[in-house]
MARVEX-590383 format. One record per residue: residue in one letter; x, y, z of N, C-alpha, C in turn. Coordinates in steps of 0.02 Angstrom, whole numbers, padded with zeros to 5 digits, always signed. Atoms other than C-alpha are relative to their C-alpha. Layout:
AXYZXYZXYZ ...
//
This chain:
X+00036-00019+00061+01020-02036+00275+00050+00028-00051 X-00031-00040+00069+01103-02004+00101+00013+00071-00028 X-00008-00066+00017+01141-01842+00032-00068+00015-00061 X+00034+00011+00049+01036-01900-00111-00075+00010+00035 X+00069-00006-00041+00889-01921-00002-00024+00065+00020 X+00013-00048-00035+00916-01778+00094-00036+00045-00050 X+00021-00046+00054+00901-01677-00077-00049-00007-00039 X+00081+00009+00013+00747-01763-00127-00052+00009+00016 X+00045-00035-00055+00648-01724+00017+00006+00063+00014 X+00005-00082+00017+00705-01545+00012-00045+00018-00051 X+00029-00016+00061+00649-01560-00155-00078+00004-00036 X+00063+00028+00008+00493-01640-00145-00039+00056+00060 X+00012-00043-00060+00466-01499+00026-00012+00059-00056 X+00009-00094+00059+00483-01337-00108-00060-00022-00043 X+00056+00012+00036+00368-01438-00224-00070-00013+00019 X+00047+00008-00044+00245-01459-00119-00030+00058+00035 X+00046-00061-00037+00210-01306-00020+00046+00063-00048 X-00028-00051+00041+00288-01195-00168-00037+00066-00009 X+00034-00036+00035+00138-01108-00210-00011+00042+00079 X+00028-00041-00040+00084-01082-00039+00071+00044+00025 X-00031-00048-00022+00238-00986+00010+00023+00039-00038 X-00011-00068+00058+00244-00897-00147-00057+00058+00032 X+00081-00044-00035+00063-00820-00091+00034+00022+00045 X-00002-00028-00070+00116-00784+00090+00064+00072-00039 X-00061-00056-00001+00281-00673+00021-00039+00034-00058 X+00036-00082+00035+00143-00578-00099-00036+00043+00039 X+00041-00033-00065+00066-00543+00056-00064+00033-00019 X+00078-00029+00014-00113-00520-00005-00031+00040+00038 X+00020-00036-00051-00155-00460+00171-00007+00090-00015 X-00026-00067-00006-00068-00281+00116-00047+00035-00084 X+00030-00028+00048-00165-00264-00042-00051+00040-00030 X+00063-00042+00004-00299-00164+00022-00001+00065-00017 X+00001-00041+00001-00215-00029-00005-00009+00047-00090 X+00009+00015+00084-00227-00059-00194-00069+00047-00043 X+00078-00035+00008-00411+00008-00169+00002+00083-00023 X-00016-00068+00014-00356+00182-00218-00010+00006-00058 X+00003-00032+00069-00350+00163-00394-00086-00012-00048 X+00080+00013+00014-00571+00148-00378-00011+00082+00027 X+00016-00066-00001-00547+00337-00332-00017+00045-00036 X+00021-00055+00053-00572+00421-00493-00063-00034-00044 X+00051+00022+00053-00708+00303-00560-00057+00000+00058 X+00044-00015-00044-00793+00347-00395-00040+00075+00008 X+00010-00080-00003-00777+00539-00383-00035+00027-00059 X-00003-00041+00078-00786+00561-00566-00091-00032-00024 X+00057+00013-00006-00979+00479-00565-00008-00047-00043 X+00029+00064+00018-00950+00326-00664+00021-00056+00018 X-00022+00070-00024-00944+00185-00553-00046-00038-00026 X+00077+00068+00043-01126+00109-00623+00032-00019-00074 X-00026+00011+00065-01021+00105-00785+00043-00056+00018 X-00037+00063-00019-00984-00061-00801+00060-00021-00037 X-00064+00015+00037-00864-00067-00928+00064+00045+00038 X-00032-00051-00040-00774+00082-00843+00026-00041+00055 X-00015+00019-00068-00783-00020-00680+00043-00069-00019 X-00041+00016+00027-00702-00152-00773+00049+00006-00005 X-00055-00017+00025-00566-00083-00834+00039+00023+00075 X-00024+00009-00077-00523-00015-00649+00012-00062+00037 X-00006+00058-00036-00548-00190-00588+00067-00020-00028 X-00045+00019+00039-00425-00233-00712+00088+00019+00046 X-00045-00045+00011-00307-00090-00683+00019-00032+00102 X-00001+00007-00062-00328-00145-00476+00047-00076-00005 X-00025+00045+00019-00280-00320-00514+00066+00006-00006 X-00057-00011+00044-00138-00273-00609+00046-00001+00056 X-00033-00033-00054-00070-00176-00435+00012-00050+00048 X+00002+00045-00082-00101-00307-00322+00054-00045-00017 X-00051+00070+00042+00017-00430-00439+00058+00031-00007 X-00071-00033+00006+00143-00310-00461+00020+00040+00084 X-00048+00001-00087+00150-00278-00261+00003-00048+00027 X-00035+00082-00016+00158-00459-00239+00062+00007-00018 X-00101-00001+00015+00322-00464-00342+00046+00054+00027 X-00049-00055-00024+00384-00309-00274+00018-00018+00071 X-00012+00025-00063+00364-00385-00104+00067-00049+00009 X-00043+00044+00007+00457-00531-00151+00081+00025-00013 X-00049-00038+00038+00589-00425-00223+00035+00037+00049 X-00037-00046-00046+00609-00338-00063+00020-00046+00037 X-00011+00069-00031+00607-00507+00028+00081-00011-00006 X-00080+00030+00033+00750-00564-00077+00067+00050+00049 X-00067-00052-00044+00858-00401-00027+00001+00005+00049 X-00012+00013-00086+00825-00396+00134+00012-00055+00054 X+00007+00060-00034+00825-00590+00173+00062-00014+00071 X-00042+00019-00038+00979-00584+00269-00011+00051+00065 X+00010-00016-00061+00939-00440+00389-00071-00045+00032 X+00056+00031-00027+00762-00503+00409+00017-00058+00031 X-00039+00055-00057+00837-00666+00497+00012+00014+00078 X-00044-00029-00081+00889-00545+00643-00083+00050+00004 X+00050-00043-00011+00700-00460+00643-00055-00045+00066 X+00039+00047-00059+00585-00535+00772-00075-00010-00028 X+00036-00005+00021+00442-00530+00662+00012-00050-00084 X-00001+00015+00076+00498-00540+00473+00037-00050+00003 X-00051+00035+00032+00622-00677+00500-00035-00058+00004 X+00025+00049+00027+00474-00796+00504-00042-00013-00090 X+00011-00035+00064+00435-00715+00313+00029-00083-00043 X-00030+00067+00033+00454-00884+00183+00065+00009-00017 X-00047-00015+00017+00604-00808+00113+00049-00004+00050 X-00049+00007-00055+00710-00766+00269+00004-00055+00026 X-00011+00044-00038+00663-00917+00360+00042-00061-00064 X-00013+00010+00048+00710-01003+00193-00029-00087-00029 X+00063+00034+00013+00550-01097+00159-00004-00013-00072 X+00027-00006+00071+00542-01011-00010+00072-00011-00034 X-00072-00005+00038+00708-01050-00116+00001+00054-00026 X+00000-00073+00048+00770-00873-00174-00002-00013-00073 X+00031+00022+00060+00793-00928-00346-00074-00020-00027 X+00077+00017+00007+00613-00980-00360-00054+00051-00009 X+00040-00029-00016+00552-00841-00279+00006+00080-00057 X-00038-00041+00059+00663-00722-00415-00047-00018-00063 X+00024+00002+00046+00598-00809-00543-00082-00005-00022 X+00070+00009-00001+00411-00802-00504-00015+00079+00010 X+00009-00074-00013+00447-00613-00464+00004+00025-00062 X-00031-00021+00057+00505-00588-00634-00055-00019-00044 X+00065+00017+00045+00350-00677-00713-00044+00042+00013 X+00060-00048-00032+00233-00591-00616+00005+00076-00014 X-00005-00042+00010+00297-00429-00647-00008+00015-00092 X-00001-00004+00080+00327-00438-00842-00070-00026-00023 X+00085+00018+00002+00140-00514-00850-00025+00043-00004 X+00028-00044+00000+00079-00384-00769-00002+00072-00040 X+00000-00054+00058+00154-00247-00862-00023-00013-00044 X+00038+00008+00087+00111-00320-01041-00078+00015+00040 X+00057-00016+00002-00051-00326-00961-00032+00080-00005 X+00022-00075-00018-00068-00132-00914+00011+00021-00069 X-00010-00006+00053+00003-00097-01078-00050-00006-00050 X+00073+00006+00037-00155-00177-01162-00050+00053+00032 X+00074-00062-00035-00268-00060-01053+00014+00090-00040 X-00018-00046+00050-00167+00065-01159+00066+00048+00032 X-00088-00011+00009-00007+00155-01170+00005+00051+00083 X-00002-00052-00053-00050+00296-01014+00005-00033+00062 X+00026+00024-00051-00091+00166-00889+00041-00036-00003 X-00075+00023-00009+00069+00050-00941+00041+00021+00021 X-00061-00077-00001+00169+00202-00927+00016+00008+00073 X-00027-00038-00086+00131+00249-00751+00004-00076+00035 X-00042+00047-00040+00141+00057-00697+00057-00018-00012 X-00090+00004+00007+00319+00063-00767+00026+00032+00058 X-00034-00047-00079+00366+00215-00652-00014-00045+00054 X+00001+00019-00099+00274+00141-00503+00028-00071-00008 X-00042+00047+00009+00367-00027-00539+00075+00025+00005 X-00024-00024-00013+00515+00075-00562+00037+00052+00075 X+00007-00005-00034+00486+00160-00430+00000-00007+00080 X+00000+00035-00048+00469+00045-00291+00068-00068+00002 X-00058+00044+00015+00618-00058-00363+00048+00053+00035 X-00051-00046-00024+00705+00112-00311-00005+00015+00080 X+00012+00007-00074+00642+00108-00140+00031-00058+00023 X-00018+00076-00038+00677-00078-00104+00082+00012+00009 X-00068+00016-00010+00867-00038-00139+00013+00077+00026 X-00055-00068-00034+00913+00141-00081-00066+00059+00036 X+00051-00066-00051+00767+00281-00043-00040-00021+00055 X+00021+00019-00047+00716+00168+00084+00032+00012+00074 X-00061-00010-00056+00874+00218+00177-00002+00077+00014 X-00018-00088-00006+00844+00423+00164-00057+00026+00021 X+00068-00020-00041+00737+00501+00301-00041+00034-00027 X+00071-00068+00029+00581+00595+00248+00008-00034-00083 X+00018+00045+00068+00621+00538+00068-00029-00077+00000 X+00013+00045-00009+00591+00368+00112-00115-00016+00035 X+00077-00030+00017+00389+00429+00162-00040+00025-00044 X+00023-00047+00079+00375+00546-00007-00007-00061-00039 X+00013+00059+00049+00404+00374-00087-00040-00039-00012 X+00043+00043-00032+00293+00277-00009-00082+00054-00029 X+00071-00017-00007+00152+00397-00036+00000+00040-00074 X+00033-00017+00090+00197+00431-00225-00028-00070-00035 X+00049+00064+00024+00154+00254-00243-00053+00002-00001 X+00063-00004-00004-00007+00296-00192-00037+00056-00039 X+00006-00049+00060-00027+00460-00310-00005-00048-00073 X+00007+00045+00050+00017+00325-00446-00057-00039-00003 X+00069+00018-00007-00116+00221-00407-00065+00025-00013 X+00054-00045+00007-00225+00346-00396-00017+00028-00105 X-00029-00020+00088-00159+00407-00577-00021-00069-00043 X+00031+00076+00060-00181+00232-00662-00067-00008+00013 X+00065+00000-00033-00357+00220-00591-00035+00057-00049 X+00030-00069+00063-00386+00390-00703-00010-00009-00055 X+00002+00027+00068-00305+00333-00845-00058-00054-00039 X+00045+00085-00004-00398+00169-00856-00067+00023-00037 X+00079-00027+00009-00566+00268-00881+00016+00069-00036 X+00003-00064+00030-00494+00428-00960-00035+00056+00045 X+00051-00045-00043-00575+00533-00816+00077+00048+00045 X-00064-00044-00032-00463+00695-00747-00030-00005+00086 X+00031-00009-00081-00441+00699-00561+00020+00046+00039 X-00007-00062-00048-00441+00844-00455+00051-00003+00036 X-00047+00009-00034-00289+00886-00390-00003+00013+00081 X+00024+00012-00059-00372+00934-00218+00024-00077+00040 X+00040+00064-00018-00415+00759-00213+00096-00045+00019 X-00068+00045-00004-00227+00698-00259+00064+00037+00052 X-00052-00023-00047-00129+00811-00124-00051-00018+00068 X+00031+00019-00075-00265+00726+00007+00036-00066+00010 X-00030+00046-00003-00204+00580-00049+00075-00024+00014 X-00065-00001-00028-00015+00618-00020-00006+00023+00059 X+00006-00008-00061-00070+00687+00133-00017-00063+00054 X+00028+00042-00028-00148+00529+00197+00063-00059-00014 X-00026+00069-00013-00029+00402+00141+00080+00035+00033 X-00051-00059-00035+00124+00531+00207-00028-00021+00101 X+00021+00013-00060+00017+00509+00382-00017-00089+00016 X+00004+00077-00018+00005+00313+00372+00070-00026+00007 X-00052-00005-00003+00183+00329+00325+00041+00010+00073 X-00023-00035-00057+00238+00414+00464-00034-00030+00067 X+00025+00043-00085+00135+00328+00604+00035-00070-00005 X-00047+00061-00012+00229+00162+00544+00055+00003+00011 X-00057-00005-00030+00378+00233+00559+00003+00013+00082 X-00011+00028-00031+00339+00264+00717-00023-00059+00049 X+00008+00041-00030+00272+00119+00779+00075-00058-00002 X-00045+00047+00008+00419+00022+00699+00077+00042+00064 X-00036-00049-00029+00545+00155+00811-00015-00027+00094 X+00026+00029-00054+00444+00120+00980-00013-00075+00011 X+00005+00099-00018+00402-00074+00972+00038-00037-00025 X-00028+00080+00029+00487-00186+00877+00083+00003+00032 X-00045+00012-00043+00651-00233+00969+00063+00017-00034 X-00073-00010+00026+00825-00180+00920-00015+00031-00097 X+00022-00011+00051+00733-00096+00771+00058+00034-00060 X-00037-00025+00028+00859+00041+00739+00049-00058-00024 X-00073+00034+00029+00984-00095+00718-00028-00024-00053 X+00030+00027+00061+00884-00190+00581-00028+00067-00051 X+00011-00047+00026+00842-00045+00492+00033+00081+00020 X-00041-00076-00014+00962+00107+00502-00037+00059-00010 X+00033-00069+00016+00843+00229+00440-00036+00011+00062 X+00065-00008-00078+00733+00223+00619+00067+00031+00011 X-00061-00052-00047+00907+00293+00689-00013+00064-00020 X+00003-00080+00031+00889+00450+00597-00088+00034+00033 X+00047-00018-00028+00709+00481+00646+00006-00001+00072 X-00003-00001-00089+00674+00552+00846-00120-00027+00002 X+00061-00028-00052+00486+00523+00931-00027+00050-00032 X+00019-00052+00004+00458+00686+00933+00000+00028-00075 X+00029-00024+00084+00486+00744+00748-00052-00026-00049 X+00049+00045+00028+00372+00594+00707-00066+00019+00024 X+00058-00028-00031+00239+00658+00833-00015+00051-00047 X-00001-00068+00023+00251+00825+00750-00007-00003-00077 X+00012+00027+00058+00238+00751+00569-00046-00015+00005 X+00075+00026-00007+00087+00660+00606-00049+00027+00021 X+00080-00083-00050-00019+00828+00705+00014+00018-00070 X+00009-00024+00050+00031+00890+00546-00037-00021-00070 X+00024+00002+00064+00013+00795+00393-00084-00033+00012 X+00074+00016-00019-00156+00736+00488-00065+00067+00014 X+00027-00089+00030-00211+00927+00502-00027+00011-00058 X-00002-00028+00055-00162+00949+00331-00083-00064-00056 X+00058+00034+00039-00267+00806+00248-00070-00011+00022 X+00083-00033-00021-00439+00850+00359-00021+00060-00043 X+00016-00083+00019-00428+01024+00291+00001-00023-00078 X+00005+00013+00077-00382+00971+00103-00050-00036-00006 X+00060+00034+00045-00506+00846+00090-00069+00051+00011 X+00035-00037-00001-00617+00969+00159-00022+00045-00061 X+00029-00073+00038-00581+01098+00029-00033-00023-00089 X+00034+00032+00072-00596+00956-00111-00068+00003+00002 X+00070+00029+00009-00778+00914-00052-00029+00081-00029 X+00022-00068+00002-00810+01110-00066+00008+00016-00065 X-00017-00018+00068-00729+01164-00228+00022-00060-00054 X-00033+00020+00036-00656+01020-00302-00034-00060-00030 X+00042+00052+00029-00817+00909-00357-00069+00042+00003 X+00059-00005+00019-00965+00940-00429-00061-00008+00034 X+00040+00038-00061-01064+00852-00295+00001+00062+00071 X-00004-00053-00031-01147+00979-00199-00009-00016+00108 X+00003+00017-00051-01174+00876-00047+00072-00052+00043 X-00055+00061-00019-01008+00767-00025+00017+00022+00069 X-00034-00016-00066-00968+00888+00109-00025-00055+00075 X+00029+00053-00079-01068+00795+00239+00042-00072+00010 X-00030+00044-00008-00935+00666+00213+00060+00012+00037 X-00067-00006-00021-00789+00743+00297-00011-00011+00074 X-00005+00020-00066-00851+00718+00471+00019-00082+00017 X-00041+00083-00008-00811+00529+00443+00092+00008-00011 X-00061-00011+00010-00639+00579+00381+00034+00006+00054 X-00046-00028-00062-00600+00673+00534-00009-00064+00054 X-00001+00038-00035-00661+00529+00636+00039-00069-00003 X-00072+00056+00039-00553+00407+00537+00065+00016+00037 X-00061-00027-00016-00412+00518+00575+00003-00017+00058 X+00009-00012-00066-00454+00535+00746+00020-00088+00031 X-00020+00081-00023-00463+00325+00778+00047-00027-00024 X-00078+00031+00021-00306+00291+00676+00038+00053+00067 X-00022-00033-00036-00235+00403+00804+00017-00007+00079 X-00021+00021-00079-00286+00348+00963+00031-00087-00009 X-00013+00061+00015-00246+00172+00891+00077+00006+00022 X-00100+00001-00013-00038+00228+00887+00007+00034+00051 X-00041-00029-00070-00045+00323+01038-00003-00044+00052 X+00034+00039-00041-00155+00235+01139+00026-00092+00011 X-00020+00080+00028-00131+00055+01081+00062-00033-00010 X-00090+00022+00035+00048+00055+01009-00018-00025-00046 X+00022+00055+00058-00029-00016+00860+00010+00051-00066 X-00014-00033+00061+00004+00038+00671+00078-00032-00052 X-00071+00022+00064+00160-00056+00601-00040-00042-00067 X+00019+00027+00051+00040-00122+00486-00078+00009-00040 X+00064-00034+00015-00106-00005+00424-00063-00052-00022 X+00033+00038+00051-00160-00121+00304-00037-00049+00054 X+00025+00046-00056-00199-00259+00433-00033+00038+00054 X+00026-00034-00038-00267-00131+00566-00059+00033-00041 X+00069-00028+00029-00384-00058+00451-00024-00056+00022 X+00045+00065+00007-00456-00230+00424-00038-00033+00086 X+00015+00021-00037-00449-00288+00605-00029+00037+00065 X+00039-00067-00043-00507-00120+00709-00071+00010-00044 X+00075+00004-00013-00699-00136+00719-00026+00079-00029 X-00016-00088-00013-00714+00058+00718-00007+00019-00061 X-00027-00058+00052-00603+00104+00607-00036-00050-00076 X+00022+00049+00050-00655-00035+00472-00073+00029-00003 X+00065-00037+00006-00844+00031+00493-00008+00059-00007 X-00030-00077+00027-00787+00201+00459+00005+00007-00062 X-00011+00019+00089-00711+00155+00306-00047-00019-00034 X+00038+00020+00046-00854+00067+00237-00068+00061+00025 X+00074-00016-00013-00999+00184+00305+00030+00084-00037 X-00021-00039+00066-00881+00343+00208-00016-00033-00070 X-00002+00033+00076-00888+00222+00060-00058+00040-00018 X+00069-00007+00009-01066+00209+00070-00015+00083+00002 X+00015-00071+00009-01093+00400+00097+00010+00058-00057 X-00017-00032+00047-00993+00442-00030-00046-00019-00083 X+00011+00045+00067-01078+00313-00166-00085+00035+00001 X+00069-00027+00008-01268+00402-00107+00015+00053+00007 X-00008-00071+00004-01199+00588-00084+00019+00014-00070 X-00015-00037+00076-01134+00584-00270-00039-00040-00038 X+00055+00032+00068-01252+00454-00368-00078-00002+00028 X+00076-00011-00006-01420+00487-00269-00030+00064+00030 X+00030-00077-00041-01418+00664-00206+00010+00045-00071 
//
């Protein structure tokens, strides 16, 4: 076969399944976690507001497109260890499905899209998806490497979120509410680290930062920042909303806690919250039967 050939059928191979391995490296799967920034148009009592709910949908959107490209973005930098991962090195990128160039330049659309878009939702809500764009660009290349900082990061993304979700609707949000939320993604944080530490094979070597973490300080992180965000959300439902009944919602919380818990001890399971929410029976009916509690403890009680 020709060289010519060869490079036609490569060519005609990228054009062909282009799109679909653009999708797989935005990893839609992980985008549930996106759902955060429906927290202040929940608490704050106008979710029946449809324009309101709108504009959140919007503002959600936005997140999910700009952690597609950020994915990709991490893809790219990491493509060469990921090769040596036993997991990620079937990722389109590493295996090299997706042409990096391609996948650069679809990261670069997607991202500059999305911003102009946030930007139209108005200048507060552009603003903070700059930082958290910013942000997570600064993770992919270095605070991903510095212990304990490399968790704070991860779970100011999710403060951001939370923050654009405010903006969006102009509605203030209880800071209760936003140190539960660093508490919680700090404890999702921290159980992936260690699941990635205990299971995945020659981990420390693919990722130097697991070297620096022990077991045990991870155990002891996770009794904690899982302590800490029972009790805070607690003290939000108490003082930090209007809603005189929300309290009756924290016994789901703690039971949340409780089954993400036996899930990483018990199970070994957690390198991938996002996907474990979804596929634990349990914990997935947890999540939605808080929803629900929360959506008739503050708009019908």
């Amino acid at each position: 076969m020709s060289l010519m050939e060869t490079s036609g059928q490569a060519a005609s191979f990228y054009s062909r399944y282009f799109w679909r391995f653009l999708i797989l490296s935005l990893r839609p799967k992980q985008w549930t976690k996106n759902a955060f920034v429906f927290a202040p148009i929940l608490f704050s009592g106008n979710l029946l507001d449809i324009a309101l709910l709108l504009r959140t949908t919007q503002v959600f959107i936005i997140f999910c497109l700009l952690a597609g490209a950020n994915y990709v973005i991490n893809d790219l930098a990491d493509r060469q260890r990921d090769r040596y991962h036993p997991r990620k090195k079937h990722r389109p990128i590493a295996s090299g499905k997706l042409a990096p160039l391609a996948a650069a330049a679809a990261a670069v659309i997607i991202l500059s899209g999305s911003l102009c878009w946030s930007f139209a939702l108005g200048w507060q809500v552009g603003l903070i998806t700059l930082v958290y764009t910013l942000q997570t660009a600064a993770y992919t290349f270095f605070l991903k490497h510095m212990v304990i900082i490399d968790a704070f990061t991860v779970a100011l993304g999710f403060v951001l979120r939370v923050a654009a979700g405010a903006a969006a609707i102009m509605a203030p949000v209880s800071a209760w509410l936003l140190i539960a939320v660093i508490l919680l993604s700090l404890f999702l944080a921290f159980c992936k680290r260690r699941h990635e530490l205990l299971i995945l094979d020659e981990a420390a070597s693919h990722r130097a930062i697991l070297a620096q973490y022990s077991v045990g300080l991870l155990d002891q992180l996770i009794t904690t920042v899982a302590s800490a965000t029972i009790v805070v959300y607690a003290i939000y439902t108490f003082q930090g909303t209007a809603a005189p009944y929300l309290m009756f919602s924290v016994p789901l919380v703690l039971f949340g806690i409780c089954r993400y818990m036996y899930l990483i001890y018990c199970r070994q399971d957690g390198g991938e919250p996002e996907s474990l929410i979804l596929k634990d029976k349990p914990l997935a009916a947890t999540i939605l039967f808080w929803s629900l509690s929360c959506f008739i403890l503050l708009y019908w009680l």
